[in-house]
PAMAR-742254 format. One record per residue: x negated, y negated, z of N, C-alpha, C, CB in turn. Coordinates in steps of 0.2 Angstrom, whole numbers, plus 5000, padded with zeros to 4 digits. Glycine has a CB too. Layout:
N
XYZXYZXYZXYZ/...
***
This chain:
303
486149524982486649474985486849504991487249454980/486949474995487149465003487949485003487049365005/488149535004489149515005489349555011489749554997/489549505011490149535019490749545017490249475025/490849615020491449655017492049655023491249755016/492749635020493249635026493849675023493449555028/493849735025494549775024494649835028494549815017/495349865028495549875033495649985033496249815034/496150005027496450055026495850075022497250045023/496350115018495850175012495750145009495950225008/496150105005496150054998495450005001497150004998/495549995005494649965007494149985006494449965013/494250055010493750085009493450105003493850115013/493750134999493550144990493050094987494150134985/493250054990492749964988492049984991493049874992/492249974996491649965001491050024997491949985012/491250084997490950154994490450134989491450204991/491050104984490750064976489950014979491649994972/490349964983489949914984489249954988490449854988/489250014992488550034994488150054990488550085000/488250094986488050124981487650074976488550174977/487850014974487549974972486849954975487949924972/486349934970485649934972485749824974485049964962/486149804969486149754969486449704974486249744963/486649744978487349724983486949754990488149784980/486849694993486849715002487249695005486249685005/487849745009488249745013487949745019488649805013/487949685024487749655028488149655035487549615026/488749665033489149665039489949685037489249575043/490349745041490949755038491349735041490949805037/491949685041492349665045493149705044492249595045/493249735051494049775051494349745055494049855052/495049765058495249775061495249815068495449775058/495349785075495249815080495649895082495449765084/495249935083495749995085496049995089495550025087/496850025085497350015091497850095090497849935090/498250085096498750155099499150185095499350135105/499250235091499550275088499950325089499150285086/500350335087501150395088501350395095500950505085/501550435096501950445102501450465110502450525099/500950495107500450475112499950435115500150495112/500050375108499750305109499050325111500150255114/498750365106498050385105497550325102498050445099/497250305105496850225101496150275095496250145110/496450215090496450275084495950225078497450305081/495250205077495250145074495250145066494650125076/495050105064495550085054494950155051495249945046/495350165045495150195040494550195038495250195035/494350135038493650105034493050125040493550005031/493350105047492950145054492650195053493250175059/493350235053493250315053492650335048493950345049/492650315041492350335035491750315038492650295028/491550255039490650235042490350275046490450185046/490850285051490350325057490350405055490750325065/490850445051490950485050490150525047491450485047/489950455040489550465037488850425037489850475031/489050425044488350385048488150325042487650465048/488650285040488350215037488250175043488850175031/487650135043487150095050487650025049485950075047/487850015044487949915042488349925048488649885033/488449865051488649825056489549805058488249775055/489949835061490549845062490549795067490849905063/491249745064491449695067492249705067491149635063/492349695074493249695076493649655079493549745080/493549595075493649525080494449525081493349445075/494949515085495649515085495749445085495849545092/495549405083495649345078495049325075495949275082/495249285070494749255065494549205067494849255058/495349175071495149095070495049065078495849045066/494649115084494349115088493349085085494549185092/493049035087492549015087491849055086492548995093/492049085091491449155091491649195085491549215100/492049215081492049255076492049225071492449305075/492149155070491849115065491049115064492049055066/490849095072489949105072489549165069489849115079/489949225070489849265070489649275063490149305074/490049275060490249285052489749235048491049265050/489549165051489349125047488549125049489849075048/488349165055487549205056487349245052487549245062/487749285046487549335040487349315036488049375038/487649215036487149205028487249225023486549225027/487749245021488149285015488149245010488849315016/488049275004488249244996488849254994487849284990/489249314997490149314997490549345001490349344991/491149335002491349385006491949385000491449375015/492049495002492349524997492949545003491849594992/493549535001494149545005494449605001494649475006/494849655005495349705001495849735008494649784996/496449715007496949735011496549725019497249805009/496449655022496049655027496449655035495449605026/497249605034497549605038497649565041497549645040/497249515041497249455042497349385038496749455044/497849325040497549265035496649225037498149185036/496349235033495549195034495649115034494949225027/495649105040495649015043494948995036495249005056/495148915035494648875031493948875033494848815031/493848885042493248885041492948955039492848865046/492949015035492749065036492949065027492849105041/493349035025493549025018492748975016494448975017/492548915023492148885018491148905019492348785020/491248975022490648995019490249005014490549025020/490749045012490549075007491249085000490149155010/491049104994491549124989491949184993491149144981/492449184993492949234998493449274990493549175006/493049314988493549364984494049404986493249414981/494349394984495149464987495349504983496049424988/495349574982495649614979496349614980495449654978/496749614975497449594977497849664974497749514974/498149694976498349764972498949734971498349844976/499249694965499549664959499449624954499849634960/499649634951499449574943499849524945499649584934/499249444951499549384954499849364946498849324958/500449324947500649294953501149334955500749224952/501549404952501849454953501649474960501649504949/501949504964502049504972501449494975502449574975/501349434978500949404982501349424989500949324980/500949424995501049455000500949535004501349434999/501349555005501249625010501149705007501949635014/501549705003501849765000501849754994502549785002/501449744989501449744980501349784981501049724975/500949884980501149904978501949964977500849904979/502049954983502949954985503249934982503149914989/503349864981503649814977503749854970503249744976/503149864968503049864960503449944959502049874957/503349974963503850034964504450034963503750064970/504550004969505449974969505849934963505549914974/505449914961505449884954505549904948504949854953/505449964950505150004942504549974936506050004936/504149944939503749914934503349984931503049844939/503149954925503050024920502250024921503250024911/501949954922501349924923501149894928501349894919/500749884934500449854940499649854939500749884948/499349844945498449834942498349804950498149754934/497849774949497349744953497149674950496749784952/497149634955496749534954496249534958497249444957/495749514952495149484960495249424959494149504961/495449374966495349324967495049274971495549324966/494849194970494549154975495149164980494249064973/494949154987495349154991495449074994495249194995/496149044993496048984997496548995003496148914993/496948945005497148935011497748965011497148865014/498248965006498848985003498749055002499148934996/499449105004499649185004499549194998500249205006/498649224995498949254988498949204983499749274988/498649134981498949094979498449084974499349044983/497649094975497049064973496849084966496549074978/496349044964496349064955496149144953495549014951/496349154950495949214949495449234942496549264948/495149294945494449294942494449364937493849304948/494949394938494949474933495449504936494249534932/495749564932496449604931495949664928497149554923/496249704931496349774930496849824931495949794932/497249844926497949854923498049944925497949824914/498549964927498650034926499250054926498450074931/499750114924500250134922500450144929500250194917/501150144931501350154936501550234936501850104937/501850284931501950334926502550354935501150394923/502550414933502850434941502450464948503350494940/502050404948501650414956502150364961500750364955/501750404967502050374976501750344975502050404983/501750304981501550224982500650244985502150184990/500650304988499850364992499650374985499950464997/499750394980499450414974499450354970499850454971/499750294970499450234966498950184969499950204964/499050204976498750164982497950194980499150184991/497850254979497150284979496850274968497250394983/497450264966497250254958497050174959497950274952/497350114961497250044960496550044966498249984961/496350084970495750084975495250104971495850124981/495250124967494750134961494750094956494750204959/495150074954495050024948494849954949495850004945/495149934959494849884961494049884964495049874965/493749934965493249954966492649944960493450004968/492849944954492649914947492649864947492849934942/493249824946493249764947492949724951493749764948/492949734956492449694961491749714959492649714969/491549754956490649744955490549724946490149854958/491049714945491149654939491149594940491649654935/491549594945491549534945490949474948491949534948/490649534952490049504957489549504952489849534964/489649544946488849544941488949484939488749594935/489649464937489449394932489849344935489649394923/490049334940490149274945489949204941489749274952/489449204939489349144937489449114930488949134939/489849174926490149164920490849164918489849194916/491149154924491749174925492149104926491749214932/492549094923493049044923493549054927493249024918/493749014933494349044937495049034933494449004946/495549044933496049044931496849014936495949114929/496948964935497448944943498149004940497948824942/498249004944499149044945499749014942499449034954/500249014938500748994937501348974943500849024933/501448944948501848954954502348964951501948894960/502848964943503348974943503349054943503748944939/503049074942503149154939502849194945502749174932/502849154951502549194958503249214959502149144966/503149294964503749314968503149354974504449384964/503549364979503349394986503449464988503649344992/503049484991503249574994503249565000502849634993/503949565002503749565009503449625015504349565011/503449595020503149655024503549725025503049625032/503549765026504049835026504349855032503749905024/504949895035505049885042505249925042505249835045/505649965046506050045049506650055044506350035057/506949975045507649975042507649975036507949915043/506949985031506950005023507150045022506350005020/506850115027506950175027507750215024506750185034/508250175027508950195028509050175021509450165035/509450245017509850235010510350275009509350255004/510750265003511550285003511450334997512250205002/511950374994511950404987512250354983512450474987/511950294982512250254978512150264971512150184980/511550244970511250244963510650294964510950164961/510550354960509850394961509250364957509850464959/509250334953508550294953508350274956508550254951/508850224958508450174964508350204972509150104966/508650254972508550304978507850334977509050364978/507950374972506950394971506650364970506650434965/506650274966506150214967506050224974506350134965/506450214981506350204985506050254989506750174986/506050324988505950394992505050374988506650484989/504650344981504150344980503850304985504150324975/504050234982503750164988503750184995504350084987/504350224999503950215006503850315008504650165013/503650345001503350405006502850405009503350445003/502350375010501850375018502250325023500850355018/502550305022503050275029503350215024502550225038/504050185028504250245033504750305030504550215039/504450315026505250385022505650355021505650455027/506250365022506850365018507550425022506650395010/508050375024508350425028509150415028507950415036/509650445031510250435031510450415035510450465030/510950385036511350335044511250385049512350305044/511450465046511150515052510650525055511350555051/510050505051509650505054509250565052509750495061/509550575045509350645043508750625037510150705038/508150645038507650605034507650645027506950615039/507350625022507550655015506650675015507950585008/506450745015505650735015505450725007505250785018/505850775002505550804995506350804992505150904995/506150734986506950734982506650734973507550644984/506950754969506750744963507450704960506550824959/507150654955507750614952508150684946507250524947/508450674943508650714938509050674934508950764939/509450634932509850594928510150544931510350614926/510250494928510650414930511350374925509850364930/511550454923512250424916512750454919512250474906/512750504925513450514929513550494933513550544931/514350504933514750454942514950504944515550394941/514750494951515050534956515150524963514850594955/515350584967515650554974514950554978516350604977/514750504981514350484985513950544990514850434988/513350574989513550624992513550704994513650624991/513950694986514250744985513950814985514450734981/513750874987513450934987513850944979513650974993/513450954974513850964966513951014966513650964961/512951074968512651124965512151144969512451114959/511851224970511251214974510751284968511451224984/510351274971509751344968509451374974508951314961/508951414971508551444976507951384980508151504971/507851324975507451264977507951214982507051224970/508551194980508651154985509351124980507951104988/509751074984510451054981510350984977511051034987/510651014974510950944969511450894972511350974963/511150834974511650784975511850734971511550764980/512550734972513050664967512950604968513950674968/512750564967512650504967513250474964512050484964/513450394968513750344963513750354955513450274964/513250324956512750344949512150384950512450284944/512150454945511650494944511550554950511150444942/511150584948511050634952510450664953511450674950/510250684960509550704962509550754965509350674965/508850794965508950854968508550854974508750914965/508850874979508350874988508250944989508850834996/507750944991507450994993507251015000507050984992/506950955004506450965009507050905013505450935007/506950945023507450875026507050865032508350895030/506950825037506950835043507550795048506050825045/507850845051508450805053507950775060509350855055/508550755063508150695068507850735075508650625070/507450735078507050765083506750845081507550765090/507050865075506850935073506250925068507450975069/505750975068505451025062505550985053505851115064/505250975049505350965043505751055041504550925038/506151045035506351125034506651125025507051165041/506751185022507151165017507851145018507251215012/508051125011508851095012509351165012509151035004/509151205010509651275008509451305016509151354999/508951305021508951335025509451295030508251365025/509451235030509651155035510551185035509451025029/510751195025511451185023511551245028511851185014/511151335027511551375032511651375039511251425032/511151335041511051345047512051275052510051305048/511951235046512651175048513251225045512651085043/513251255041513651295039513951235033514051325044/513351225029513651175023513651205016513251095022/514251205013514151235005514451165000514851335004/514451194995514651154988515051124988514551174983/515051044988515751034987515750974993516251094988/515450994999515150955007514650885007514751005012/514950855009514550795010513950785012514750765013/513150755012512950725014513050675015512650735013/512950655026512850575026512350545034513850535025/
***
């Protein structure tokens, strides 16, 4: 079969891998994202799945259209003749005419109708879900909304959002060459719209957290440790924290206790241990080396 592949990051790329290696499966055209400026040197820098083709010299045909719903990249797309096109975090909404080529599968990294949109696996993080997965689904015109075709389920256990991001990239990567085997014994499934919720997009301002609750602090130090971290109004970034209990009250904060690894902080509720800082314009460093150098001991605030 004919498919035309559209994804953008790593979580893409895991598929795309799956899907070459298949005898039954011709990847005819891979559509990404355009390469663009990066950190502070604004190095133009192009997507993951790029990188990964040219690296390992795959020939298939790279496509970087900066809109979908320009003419010419509809033309373009609908010159391949494709039996499907397989979507996986591509970054784009796909306009109806490119929905009405062909069957347009989405891997969705959440069990729809659970966070539809930006950030499911985030979400699911922030959430404390004990369980998240993978949906392949038809895609229609609506965010996230279309029938679905298979679920592939995984523990959330205590992984980052980079460690579950590379576990639900392999489970989707199964999924999708299941699904394409038997496509045509597959009953779609509609969505329940009451039991939908959304993930929004993520933004800088996620980053900033208080010693309120340490649960919810370490959910959140999980969900955005490849960006954007997690940081204090000072601007003191948190790099390596471990949760350790959530049954005490204490002062916001609070320096309790420290070891040879790093301090124990008081939370509202509960308490965590930090390790690893990078304050702002400096070097990442330990917390025990940051407290000598401010001259902070036990008992002193972080804020």
């Amino acid at each position: 079969m004919r498919v035309i592949f559209m994804g953008t990051p790593s979580y893409a790329t895991e598929i795309l891998k799956a899907l070459l290696k298949e005898s039954f499966v011709d990847v005819s055209l891979v559509v990404t994202q355009p390469d663009k400026k990066v950190g502070r040197k604004q190095i133009i820098t192009p997507p993951h799945i790029k990188s990964y083709m040219i690296e390992n010299g795959i020939e298939t045909e790279i496509f970087q259209p900066k809109s979908l719903k320009e003419q010419k990249s509809i033309d373009k797309i609908k010159s391949f003749k494709s039996d499907f096109i397989v979507v996986a975090a591509y970054g784009q909404i796909l306009p109806k005419e490119i929905l009405d080529i062909a069957p347009c599968i989405n891997l969705h990294a959440s069990i729809l109708p659970k966070y539809r949109g930006a950030s499911p696996i985030q979400s699911a993080i922030l959430d404390e879900e004990v369980f998240t997965g993978v949906t392949a689904m038809l895609m229609d015109e609506g965010l996230d909304t279309g029938d679905m075709l298979g679920f592939s389920y995984v523990k959330t256990d205590d992984l980052n959002a980079p460690q579950l991001f590379e576990l639900l990239s392999k489970k989707a990567a199964d999924l999708t060459l299941g699904v394409l085997k038997d496509f045509g014994n597959i009953k779609p499934i509609p969505q329940t719209e009451a039991l939908a919720t959304y993930a929004k997009k993520i933004t800088k301002k996620d980053a900033l957290i208080s010693f309120d609750d340490a649960k919810k602090t370490y959910a959140k130090y999980k969900a955005f440790y490849f960006w954007p971290g997690i940081n204090l109004k000072s601007g003191l970034k948190l790099k390596e924290i471990r949760f350790l209990e959530n049954e005490s009250f204490n002062e916001e904060g609070k320096i309790l206790k420290t070891d040879k690894e790093g301090a124990f902080i008081g939370c509202k509720r509960g308490t965590l241990k930090l390790l690893r800082i990078q304050p702002p314009s400096k070097k990442e460093m330990g917390i025990i080396e940051y407290m000598r150098g401010k001259r902070i001991k036990v008992g002193d605030y972080l804020s």
